[in-house]
N, C-alpha and C positions, 0 to 999 in steps of 0.2 A: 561625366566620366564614362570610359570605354571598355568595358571587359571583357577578356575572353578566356579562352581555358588552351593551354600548348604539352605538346609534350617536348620536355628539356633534359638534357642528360640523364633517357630513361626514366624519366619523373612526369606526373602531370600536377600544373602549375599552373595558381593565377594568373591573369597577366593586364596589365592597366597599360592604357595609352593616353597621353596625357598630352598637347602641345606639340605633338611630335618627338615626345618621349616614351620610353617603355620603361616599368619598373615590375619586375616578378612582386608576387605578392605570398602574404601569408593570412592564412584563414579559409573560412566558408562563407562564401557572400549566403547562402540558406541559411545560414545560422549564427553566423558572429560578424563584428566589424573584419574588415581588412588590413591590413598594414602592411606600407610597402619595405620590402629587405634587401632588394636591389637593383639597380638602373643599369641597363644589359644594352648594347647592339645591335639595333635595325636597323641596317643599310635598305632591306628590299623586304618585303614581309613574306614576301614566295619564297624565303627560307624557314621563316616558320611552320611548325607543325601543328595545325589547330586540331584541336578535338574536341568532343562535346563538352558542352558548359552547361546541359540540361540531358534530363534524360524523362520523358512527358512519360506518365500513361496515359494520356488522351492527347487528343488535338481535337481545338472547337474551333469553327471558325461560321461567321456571320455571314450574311448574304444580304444585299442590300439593306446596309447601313449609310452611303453615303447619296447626300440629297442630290448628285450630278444624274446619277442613276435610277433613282426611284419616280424623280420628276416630283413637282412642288406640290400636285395634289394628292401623294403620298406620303409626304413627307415628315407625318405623323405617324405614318404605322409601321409597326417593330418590326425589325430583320429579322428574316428566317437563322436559324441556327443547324449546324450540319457537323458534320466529324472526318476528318482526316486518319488515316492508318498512321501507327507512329513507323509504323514502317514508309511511311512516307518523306518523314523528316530528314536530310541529308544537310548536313552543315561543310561549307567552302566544298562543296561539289563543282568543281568547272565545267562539265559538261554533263545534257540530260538527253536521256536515249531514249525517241518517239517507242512506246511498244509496237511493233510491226503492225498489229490489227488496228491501230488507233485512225483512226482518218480525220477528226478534226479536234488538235490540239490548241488552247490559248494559254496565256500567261497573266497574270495579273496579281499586281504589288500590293503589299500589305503590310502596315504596322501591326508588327507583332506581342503582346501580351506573353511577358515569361512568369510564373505565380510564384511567389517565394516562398509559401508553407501553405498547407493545408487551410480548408475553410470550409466553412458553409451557411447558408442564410447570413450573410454580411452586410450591413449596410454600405450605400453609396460612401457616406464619411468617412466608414473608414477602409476601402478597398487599397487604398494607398500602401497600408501594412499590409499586403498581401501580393504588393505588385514588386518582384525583384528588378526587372525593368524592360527595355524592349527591343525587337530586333525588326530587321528588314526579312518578309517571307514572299515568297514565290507562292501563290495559291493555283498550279498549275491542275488546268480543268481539260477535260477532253467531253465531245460530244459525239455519239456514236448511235446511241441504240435510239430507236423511234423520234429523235429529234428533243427529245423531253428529259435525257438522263442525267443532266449535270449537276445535281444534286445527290448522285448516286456514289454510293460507295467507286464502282469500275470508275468512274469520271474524274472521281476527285482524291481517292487513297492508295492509289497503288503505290508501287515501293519507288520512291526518290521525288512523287509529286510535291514536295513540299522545301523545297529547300530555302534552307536560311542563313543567314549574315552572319561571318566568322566572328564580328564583336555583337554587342549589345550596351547601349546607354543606362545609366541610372536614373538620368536624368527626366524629368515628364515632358514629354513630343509635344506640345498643342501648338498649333498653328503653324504647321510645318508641309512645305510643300514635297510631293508625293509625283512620284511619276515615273513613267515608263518608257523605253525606248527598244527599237528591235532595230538594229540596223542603221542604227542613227537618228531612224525614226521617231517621232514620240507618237503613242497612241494615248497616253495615260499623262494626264496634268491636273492635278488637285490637291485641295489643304485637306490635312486632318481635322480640321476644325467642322468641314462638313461632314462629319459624319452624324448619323441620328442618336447614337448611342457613345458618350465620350468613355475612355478608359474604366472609370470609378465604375460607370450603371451598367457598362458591359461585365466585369468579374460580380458585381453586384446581385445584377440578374442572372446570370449564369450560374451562383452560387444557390440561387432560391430552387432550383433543379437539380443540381449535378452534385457531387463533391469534388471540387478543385484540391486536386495536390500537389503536392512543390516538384516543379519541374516542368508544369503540363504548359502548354502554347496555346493561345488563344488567337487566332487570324480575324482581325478586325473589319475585314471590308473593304472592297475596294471601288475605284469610281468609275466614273465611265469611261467607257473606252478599251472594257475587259475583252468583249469578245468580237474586236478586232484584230485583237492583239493576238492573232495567230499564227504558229511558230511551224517550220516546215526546218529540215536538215539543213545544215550550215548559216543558222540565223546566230546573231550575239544577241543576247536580250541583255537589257542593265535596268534594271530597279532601283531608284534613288527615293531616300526620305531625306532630306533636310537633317542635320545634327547627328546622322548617323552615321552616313556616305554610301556605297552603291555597291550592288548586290549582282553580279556578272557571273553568267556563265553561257556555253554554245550551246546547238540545239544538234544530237546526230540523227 
């Protein structure tokens, strides 16, 4: 199932896509079931008004998790973890604005972790209640200072590096293909399934340090191919995952 959050006659409202159907809904996916109250009119979805369906205080995202990137005699050891500004977060943003001083921008696609309530110290087993479910993220990285900074806050959190997929699935991703294209191009083609850390041991482990609260993103990793995937004025970048569909916007 597909959800997202709209604003509707001065209202903001769940909203399910279903089959290529839409049905406004009722409830908090954080906190209660849903239930649908009515089946509405999408001819084109660019008339819809989305807005957030999350609101993080944090953003964590991983750094090689996925074995294309780390290479097979690493392929035991655990990803780095790092933090995104939630001022970074920008949902159905069309287009993202180089900052002038930036000189080398890339992009790089990520299944995204949304947390449905609060947790901490959680086991693997049961991380599944704690996962509301997942989106397509843009982990947009710039490298700039001394060649070594892209794990830096300037690199990785400035305001709109993070954009994400106007829906999110319920559904659990595994073995779903992942990829990236700029221009047509693909730089980015890989499964979820190689990643080092699956959904459950990524909120798992992350929980045995942080306190995860509802709403926050977690950016899982991405493969190889990331820092090719460099983006210059007038590029189209499109991020697709499998089962969720693709994540576009231009570069100014």
């Amino acid at each position: 199932m597909l959800l997202s959050r709209i604003k509707i006659k001065g209202k903001k409202r769940w909203l399910e896509k279903s089959d290529g159907n839409y049905f406004l809904l009722e409830g908090n996916p954080y906190k209660s079931q849903l239930k649908r109250v009515e089946k509405i009119e999408v001819k084109n979805e660019t008339v819809l008004q989305f807005t957030n369906f999350c609101k993080p205080k944090m953003v964590y995202g991983l750094a090689y998790n996925y074995k294309s990137l780390v290479g097979k005699k690493l392929s035991n050891q655990e990803p780095l973890i790092f933090f995104k500004s939630v001022n970074s977060v920008t949902i159905n943003k069309k287009q993202f604005m180089i900052p002038h001083d930036y000189q080398k921008v890339w992009v790089e696609c990520e299944l995204v972790i949304i947390i449905k309530k609060d947790c901490k110290n959680i086991n693997a087993n049961n991380a599944s209640d704690y996962i509301l479910g997942y989106t397509i993220g843009s982990d947009i990285t710039a490298e700039n200072k001394y060649k070594r900074d892209h794990h830096l806050a300037y690199s990785k959190g400035a305001d709109n590096f993070a954009p994400i997929y106007n829906w999110f699935s319920t559904s659990v991703l595994n073995n779903t293909k992942i990829s990236t294209r700029i221009n047509n191009r693909v730089f980015q083609d890989d499964n979820t399934n190689e990643r080092l850390w699956n959904d459950y041991e990524t909120v798992s482990k992350l929980s045995k340090y942080f306190s995860l609260k509802a709403g926050d993103l977690i950016f899982t990793g991405t493969p190889a191919g990331a820092m090719e995937s460099i983006v210059r004025a007038g590029d189209r970048v499109e991020h697709f995952i499998q089962g969720l569909g693709k994540l576009e916007f231009r570069v100014k």
